[in-house]
C-alpha positions as CSV (number, residue, x, y, z in Angstrom):
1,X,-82.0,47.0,221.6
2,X,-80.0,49.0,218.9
3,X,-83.2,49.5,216.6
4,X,-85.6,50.4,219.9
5,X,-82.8,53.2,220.0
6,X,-83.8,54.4,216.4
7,X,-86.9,53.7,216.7
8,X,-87.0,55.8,219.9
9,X,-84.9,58.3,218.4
10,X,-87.0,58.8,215.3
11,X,-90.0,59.8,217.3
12,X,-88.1,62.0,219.7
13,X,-86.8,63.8,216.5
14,X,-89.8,64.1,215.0
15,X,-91.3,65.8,218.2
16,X,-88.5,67.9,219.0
17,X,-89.7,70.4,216.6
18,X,-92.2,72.7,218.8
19,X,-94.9,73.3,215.9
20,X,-95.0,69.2,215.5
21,X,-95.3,69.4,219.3
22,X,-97.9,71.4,219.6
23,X,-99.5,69.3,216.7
24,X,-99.3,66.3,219.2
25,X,-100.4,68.4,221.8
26,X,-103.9,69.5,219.8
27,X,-104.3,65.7,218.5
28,X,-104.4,64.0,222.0
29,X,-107.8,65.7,222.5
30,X,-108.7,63.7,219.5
31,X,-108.9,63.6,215.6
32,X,-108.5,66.7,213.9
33,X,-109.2,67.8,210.0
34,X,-106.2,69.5,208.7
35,X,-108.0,72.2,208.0
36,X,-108.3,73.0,211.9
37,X,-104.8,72.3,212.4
38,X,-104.0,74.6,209.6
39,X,-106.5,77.4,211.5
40,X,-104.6,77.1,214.9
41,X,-100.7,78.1,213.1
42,X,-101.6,80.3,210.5
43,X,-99.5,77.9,207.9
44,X,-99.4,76.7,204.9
45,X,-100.9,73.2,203.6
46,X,-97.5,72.2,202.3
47,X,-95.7,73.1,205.4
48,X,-98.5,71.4,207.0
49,X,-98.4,68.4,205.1
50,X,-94.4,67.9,205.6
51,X,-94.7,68.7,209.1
52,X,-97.5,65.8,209.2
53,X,-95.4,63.0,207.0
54,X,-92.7,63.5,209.6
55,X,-95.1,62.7,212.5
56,X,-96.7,60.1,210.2
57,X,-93.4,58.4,209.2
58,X,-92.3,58.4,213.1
59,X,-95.7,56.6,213.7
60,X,-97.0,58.9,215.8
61,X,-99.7,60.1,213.9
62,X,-102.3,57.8,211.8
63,X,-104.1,59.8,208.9
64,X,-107.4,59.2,207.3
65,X,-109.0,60.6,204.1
66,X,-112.8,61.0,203.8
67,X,-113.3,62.7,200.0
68,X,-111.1,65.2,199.9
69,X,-110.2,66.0,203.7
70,X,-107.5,64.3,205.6
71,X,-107.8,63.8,209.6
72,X,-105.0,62.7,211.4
73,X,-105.2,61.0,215.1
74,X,-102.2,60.1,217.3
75,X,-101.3,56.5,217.6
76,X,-102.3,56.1,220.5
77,X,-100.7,52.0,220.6
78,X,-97.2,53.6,219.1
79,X,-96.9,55.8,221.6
80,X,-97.8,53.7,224.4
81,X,-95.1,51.7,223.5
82,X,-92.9,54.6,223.4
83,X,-93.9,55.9,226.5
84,X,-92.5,52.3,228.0
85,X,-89.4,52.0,225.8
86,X,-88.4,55.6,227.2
87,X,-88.9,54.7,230.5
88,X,-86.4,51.8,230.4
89,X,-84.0,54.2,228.9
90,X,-84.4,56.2,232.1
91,X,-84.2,53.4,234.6
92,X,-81.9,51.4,235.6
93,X,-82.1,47.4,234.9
94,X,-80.7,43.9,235.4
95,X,-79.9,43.9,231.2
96,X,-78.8,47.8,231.3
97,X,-76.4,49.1,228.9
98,X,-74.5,50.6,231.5
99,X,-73.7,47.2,233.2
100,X,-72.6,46.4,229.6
101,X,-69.4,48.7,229.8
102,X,-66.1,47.4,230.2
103,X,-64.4,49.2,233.3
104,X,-62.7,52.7,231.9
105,X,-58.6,53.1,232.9
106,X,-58.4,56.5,234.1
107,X,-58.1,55.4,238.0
108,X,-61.4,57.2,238.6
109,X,-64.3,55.6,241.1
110,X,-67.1,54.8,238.3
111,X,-67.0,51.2,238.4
């Protein structure tokens, strides 16, 4: 379970910036050449192109090349995945963490 937290918490960094939201946001319409993507922020193709290696690295993007334009898409699988990984984060379960903890000592009700 500890590497589905970094895993998780990769991603949820990597989309916690607002431009690389709204990225995410333009790419679930479906693939985009950067040179759109660059259109809609007004940015620079090297701020671009680090903002899109951090979504790439997190797996949430996929990028293509054809000649010299990239397109990126979201992956769609990865983010499936993440979508159910989260959700058992937010739920509560047989195997939860929080049935994991030993009982605190500070003669409170929690447990």
């Amino acid at each position: 379970m500890e590497q589905s937290y970094k895993d998780l918490g990769k991603i949820l960094k990597a989309i916690s910036d607002p431009k690389r939201l709204k990225i995410v946001d333009m790419l679930s319409c479906g693939e985009l050449c950067a040179c759109r993507i660059l259109e809609a922020f007004h940015i620079t193709q090297p701020t671009l192109s680090h903002d899109m290696k951090v979504l790439i690295e997190a797996n949430v993007v996929i990028d293509r090349r054809d000649g010299k334009n990239t397109y990126y898409s979201l992956n769609k699988e990865q983010l499936d995945s993440f979508y159910q990984s989260l959700g058992r984060v937010f739920s509560d379960k047989p195997d939860c963490i929080c049935h994991q903890s030993s009982h605190c000592n500070c003669n409170c009700d929690c447990n």
